[in-house]
mmCIF file of the C-alpha atoms, coordinates in Angstrom:
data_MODEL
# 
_entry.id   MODEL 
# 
loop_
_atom_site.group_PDB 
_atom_site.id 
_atom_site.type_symbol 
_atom_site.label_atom_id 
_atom_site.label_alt_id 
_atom_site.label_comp_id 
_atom_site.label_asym_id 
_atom_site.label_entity_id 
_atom_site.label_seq_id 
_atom_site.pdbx_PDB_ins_code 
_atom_site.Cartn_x 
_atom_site.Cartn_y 
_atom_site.Cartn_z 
_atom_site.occupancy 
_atom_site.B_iso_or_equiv 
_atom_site.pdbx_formal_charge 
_atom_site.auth_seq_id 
_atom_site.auth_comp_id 
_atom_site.auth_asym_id 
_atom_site.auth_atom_id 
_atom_site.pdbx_PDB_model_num 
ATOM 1   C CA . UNK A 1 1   ? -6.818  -24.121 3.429   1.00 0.00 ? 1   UNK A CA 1 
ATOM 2   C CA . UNK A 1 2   ? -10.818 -23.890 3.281   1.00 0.00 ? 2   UNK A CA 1 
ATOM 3   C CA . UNK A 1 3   ? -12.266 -21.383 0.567   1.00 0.00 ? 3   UNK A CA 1 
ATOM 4   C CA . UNK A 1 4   ? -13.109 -18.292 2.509   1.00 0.00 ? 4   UNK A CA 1 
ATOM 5   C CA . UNK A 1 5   ? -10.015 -18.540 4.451   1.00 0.00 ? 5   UNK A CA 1 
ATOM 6   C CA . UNK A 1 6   ? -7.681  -16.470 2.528   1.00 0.00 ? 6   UNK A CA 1 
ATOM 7   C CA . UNK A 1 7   ? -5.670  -19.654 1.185   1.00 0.00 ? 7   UNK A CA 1 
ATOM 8   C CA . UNK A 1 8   ? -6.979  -19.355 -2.272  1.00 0.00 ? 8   UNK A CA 1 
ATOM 9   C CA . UNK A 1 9   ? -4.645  -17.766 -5.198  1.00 0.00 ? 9   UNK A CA 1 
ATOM 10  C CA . UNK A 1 10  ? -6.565  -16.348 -8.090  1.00 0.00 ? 10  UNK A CA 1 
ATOM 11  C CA . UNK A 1 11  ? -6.294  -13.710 -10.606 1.00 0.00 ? 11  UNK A CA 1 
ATOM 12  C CA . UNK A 1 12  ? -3.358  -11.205 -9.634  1.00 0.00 ? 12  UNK A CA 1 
ATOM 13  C CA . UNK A 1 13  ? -4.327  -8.828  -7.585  1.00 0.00 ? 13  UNK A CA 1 
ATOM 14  C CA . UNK A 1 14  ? -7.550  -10.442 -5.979  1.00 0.00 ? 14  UNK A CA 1 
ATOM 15  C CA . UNK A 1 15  ? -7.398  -9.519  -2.176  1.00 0.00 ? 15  UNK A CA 1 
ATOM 16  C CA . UNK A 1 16  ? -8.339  -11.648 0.390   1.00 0.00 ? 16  UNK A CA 1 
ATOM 17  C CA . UNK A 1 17  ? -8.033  -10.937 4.115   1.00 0.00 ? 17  UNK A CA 1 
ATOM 18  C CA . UNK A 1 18  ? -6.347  -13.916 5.884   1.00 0.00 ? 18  UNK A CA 1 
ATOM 19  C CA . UNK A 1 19  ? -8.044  -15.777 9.087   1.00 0.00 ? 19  UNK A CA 1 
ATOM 20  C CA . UNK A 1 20  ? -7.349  -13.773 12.286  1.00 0.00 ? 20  UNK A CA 1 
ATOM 21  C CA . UNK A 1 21  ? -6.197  -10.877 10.334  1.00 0.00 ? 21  UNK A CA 1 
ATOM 22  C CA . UNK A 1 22  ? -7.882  -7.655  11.117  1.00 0.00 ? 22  UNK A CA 1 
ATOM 23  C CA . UNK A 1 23  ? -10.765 -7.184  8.930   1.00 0.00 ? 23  UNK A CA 1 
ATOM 24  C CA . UNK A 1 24  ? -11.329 -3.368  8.927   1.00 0.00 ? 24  UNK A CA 1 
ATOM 25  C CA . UNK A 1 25  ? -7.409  -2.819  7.769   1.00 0.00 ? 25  UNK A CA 1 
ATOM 26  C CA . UNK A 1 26  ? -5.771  -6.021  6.801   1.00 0.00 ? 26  UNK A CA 1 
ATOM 27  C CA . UNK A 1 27  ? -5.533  -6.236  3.092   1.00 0.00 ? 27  UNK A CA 1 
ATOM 28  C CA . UNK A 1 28  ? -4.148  -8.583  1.333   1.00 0.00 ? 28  UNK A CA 1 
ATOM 29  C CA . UNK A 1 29  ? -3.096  -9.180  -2.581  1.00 0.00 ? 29  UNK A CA 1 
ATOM 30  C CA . UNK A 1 30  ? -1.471  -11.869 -4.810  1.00 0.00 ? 30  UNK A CA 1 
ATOM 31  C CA . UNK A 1 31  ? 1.448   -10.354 -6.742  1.00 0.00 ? 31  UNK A CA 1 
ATOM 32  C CA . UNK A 1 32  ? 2.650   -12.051 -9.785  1.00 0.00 ? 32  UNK A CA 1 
ATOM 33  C CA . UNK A 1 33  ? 6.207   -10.959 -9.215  1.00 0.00 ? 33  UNK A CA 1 
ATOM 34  C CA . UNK A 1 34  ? 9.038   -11.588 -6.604  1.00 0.00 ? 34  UNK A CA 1 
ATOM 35  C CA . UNK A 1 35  ? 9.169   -10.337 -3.146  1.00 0.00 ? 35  UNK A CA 1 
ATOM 36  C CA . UNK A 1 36  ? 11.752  -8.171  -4.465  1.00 0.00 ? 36  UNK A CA 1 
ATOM 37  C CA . UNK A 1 37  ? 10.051  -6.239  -7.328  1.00 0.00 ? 37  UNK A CA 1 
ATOM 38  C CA . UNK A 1 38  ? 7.073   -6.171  -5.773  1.00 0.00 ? 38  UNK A CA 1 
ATOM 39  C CA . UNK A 1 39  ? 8.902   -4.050  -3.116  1.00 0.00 ? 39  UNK A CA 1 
ATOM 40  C CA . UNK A 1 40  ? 10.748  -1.969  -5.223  1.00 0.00 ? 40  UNK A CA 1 
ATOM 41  C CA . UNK A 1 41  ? 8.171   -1.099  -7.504  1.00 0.00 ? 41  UNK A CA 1 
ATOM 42  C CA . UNK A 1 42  ? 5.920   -0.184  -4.430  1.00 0.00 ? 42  UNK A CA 1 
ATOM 43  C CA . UNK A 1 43  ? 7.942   1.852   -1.824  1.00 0.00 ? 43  UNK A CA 1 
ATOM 44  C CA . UNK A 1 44  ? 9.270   3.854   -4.701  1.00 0.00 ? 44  UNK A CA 1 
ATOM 45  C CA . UNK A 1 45  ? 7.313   7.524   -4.023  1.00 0.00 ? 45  UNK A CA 1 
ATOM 46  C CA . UNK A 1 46  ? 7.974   8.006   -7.743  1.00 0.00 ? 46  UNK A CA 1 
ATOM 47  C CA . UNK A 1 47  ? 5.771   5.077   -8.947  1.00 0.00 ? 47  UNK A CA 1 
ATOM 48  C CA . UNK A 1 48  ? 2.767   6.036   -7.131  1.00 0.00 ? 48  UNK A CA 1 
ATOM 49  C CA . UNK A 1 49  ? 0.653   8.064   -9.177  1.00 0.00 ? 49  UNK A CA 1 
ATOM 50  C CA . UNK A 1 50  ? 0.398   5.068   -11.393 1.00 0.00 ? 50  UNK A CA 1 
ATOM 51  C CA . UNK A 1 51  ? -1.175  2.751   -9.432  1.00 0.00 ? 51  UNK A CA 1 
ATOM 52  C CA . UNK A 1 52  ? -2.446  4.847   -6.341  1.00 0.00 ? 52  UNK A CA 1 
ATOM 53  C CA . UNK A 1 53  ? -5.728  6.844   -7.512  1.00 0.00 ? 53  UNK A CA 1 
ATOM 54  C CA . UNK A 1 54  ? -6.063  9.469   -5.225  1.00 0.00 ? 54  UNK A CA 1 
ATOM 55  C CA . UNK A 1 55  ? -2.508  10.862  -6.507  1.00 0.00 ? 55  UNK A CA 1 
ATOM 56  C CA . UNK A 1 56  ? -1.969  13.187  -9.770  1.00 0.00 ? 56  UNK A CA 1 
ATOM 57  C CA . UNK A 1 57  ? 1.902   13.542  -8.759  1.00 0.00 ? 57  UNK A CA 1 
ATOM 58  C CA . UNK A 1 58  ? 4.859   13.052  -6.217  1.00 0.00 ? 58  UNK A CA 1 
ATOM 59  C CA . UNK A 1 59  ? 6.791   16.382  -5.490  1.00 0.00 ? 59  UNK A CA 1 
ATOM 60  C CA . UNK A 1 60  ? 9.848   17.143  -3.611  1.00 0.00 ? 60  UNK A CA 1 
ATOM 61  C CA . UNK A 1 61  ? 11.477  13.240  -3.203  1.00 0.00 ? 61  UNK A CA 1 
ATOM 62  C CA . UNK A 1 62  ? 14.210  13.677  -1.290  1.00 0.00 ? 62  UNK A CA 1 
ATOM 63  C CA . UNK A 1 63  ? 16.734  11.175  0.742   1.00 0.00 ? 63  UNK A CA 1 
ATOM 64  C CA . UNK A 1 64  ? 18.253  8.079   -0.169  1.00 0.00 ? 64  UNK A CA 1 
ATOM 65  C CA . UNK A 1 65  ? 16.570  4.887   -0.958  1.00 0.00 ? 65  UNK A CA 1 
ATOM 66  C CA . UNK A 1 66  ? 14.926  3.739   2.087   1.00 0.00 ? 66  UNK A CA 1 
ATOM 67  C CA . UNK A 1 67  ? 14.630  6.682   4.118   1.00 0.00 ? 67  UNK A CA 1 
ATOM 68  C CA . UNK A 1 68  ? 13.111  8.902   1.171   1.00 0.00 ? 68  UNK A CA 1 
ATOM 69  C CA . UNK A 1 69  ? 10.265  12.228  2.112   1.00 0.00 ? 69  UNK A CA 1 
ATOM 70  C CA . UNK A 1 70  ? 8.105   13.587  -0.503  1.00 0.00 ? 70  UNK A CA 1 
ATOM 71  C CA . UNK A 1 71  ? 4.650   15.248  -0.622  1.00 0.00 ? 71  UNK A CA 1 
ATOM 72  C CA . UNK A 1 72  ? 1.758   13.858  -2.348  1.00 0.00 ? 72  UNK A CA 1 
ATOM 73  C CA . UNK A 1 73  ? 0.123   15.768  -4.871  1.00 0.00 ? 73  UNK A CA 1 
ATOM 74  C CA . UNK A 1 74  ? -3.717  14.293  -4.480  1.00 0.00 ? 74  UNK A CA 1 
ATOM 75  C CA . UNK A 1 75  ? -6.934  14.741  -6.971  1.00 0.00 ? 75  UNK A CA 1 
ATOM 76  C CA . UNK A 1 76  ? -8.126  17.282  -3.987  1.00 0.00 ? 76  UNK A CA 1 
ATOM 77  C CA . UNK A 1 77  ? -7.064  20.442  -4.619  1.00 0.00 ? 77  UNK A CA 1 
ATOM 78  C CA . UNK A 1 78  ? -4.577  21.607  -1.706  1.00 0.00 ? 78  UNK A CA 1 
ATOM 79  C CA . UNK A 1 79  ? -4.205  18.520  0.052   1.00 0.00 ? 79  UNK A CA 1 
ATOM 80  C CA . UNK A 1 80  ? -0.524  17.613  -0.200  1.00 0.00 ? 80  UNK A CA 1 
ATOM 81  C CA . UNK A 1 81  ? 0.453   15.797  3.045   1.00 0.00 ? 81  UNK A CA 1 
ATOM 82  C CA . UNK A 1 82  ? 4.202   15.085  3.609   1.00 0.00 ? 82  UNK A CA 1 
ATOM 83  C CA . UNK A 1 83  ? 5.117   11.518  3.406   1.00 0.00 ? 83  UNK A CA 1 
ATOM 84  C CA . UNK A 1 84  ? 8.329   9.801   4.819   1.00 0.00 ? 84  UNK A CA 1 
ATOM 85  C CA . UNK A 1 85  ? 9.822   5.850   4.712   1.00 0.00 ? 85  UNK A CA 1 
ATOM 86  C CA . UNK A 1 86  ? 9.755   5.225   8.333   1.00 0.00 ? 86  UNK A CA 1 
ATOM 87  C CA . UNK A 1 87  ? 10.425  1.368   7.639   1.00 0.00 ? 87  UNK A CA 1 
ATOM 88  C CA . UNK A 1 88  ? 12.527  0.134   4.617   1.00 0.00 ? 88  UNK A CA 1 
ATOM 89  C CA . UNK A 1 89  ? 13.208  -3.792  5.061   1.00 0.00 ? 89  UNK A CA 1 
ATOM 90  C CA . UNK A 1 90  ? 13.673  -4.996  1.342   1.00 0.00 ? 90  UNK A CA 1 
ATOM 91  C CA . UNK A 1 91  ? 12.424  -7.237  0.389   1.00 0.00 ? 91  UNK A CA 1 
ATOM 92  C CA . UNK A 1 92  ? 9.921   -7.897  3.581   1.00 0.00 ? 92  UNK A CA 1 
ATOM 93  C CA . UNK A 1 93  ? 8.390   -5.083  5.205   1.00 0.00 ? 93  UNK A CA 1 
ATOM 94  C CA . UNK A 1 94  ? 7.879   -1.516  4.041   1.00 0.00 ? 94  UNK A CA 1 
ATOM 95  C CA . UNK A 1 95  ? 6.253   1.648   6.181   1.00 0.00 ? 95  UNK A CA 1 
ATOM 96  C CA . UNK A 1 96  ? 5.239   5.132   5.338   1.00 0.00 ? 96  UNK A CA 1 
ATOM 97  C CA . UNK A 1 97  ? 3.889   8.003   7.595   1.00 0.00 ? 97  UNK A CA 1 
ATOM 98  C CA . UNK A 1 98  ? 2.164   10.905  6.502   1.00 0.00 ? 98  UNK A CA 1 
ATOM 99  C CA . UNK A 1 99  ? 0.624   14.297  8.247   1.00 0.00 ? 99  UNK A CA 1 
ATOM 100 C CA . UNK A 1 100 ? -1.944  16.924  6.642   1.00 0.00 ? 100 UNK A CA 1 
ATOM 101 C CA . UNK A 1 101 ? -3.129  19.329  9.367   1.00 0.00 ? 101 UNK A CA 1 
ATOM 102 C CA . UNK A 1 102 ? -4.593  17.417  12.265  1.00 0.00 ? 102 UNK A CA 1 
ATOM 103 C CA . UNK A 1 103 ? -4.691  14.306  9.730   1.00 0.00 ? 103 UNK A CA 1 
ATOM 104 C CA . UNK A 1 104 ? -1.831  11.709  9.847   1.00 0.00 ? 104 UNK A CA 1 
ATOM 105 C CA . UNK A 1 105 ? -1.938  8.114   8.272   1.00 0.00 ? 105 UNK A CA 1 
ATOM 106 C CA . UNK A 1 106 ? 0.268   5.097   8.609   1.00 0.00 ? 106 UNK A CA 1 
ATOM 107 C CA . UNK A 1 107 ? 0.572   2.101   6.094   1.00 0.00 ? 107 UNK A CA 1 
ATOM 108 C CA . UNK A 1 108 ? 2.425   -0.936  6.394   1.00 0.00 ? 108 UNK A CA 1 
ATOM 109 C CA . UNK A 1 109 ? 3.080   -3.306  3.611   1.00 0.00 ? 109 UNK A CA 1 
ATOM 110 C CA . UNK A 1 110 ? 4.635   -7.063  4.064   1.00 0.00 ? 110 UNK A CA 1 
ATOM 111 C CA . UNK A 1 111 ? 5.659   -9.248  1.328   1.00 0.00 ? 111 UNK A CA 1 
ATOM 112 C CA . UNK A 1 112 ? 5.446   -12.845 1.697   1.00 0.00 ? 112 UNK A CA 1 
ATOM 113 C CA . UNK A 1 113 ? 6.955   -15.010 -0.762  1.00 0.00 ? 113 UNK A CA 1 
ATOM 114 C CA . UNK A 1 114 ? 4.266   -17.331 -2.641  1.00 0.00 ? 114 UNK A CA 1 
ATOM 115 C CA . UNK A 1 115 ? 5.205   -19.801 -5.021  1.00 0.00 ? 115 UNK A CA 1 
ATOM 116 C CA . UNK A 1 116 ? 6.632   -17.543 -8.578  1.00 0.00 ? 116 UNK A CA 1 
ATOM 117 C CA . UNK A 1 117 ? 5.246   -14.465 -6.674  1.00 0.00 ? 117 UNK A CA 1 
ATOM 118 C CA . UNK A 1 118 ? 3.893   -13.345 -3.249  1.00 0.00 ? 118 UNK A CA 1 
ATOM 119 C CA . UNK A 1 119 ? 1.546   -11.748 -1.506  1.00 0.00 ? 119 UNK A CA 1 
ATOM 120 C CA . UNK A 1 120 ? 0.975   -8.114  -0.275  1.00 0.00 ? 120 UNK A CA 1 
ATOM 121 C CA . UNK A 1 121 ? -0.278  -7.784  3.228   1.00 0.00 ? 121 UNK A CA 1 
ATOM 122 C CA . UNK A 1 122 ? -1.466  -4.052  3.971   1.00 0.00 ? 122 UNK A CA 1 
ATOM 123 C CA . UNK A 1 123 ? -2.705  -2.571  6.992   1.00 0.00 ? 123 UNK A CA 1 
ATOM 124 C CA . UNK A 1 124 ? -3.584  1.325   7.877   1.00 0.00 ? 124 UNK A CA 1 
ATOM 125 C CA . UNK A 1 125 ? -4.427  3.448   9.771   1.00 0.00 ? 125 UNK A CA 1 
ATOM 126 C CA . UNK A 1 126 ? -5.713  7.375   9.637   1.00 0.00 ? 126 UNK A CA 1 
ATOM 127 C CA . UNK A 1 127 ? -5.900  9.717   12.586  1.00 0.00 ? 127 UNK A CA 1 
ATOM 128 C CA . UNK A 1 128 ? -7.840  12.734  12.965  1.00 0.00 ? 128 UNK A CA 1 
ATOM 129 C CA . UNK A 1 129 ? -9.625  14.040  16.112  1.00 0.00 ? 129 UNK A CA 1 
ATOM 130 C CA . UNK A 1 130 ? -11.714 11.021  16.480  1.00 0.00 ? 130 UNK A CA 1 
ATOM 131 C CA . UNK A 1 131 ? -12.849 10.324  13.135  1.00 0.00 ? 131 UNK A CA 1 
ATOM 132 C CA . UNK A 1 132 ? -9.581  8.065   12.736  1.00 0.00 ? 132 UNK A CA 1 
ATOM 133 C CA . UNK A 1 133 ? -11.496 4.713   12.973  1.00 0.00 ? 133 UNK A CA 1 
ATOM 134 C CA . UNK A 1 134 ? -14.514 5.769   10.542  1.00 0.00 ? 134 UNK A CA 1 
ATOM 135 C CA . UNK A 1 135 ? -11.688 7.383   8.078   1.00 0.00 ? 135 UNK A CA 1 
ATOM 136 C CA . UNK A 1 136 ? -9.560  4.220   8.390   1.00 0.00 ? 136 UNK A CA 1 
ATOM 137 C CA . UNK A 1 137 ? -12.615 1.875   7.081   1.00 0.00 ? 137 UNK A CA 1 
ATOM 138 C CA . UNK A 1 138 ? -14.177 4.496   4.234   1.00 0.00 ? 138 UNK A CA 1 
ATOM 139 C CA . UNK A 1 139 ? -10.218 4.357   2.862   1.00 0.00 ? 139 UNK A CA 1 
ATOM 140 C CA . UNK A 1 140 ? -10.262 0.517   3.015   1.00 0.00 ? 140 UNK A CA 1 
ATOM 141 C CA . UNK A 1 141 ? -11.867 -0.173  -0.573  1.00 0.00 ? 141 UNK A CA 1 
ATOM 142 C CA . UNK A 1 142 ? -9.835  2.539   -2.114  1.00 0.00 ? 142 UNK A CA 1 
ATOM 143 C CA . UNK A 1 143 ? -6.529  0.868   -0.523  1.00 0.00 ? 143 UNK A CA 1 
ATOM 144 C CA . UNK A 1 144 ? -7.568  -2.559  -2.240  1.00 0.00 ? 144 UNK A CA 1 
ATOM 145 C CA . UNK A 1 145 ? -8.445  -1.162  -5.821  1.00 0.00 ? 145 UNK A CA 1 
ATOM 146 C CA . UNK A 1 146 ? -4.489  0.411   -5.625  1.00 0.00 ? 146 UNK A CA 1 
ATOM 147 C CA . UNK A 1 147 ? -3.118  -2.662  -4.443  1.00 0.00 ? 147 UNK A CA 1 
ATOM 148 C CA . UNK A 1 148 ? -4.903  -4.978  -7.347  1.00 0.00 ? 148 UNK A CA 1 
ATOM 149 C CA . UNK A 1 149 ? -4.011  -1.956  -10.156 1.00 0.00 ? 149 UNK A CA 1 
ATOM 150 C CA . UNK A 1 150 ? -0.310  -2.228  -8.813  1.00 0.00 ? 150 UNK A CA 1 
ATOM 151 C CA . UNK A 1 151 ? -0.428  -5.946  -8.845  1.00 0.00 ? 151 UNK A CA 1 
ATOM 152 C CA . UNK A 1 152 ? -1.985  -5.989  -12.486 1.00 0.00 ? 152 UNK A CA 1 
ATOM 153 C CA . UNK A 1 153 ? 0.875   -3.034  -13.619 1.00 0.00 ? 153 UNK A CA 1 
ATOM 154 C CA . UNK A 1 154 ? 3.222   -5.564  -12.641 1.00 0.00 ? 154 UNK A CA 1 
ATOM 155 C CA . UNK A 1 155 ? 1.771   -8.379  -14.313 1.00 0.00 ? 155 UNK A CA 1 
ATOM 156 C CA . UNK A 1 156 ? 1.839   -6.713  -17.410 1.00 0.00 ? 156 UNK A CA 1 
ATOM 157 C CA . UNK A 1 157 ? 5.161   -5.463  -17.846 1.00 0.00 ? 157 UNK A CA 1 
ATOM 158 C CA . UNK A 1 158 ? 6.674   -9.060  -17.029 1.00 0.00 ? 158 UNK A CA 1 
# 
């Protein structure tokens, strides 16, 4: 595949959005692991403050494996939206929901096998009263940096 076309693997972690992929959302990330850690290391709630930055904590996990809730305890004092597994398809496809006040946010993550690892394919979205499409891009970079810190976690405890 040309160079600029998302075919290329590099470093672990590097994201690169695919061709016809959306732009604005679609992020994606060479993992140096199997489809199947990859996944279980990410939809656990309980791993998240160590690779997603705007965390300091997960509180309140309930439910079994799959269909788990929790709340998010972020670096902004107060906001703790409620979180909840609304897709568990190990080891391909993985979906969360969350609401804060009139703020809600959906991210979907797809693993696609790639040679001794894969790659992570995110897209999101964030709703709120109109500002959902402006929100949605600011949390794009942020999204990426987590996704190559997870990637390089994993890489290092091979």
């Amino acid at each position: 595949m040309p160079a600029g076309r998302g075919g290329r693997r590099g470093a672990p972690g590097r994201g690169v959005v695919p061709a016809g992929r959306d732009p604005l959302t679609g992020i994606e990330v060479a993992f140096p692991v199997p489809a199947d850690r990859a996944f279980d290391y990410l939809a656990d709630p309980r791993n998240r403050p160590a690779w997603q930055s705007s965390l300091r904590a997960v509180a309140g996990v309930e439910g079994a494996t799959g269909s788990e809730a929790w709340t998010d305890v972020t670096v902004v004092p107060g906001l703790r939206p409620r979180m909840r597994t609304v897709v568990s398809e190990r080891p391909g496809r993985w979906a969360e929901e969350g609401r804060f006040g009139p703020f809600e946010a959906r991210l979907e993550l797809r693993f696609v096998p790639d040679g001794d690892g894969c790659r992570v394919r995110a897209d999101f979205t964030v709703g709120a009263l109109g500002a959902g499409p402006l929100l949605t891009l600011a949390a794009r970079p942020a999204v990426a940096a987590d996704l190559r810190r997870a990637a390089r976690i994993l890489a290092s405890s091979r």
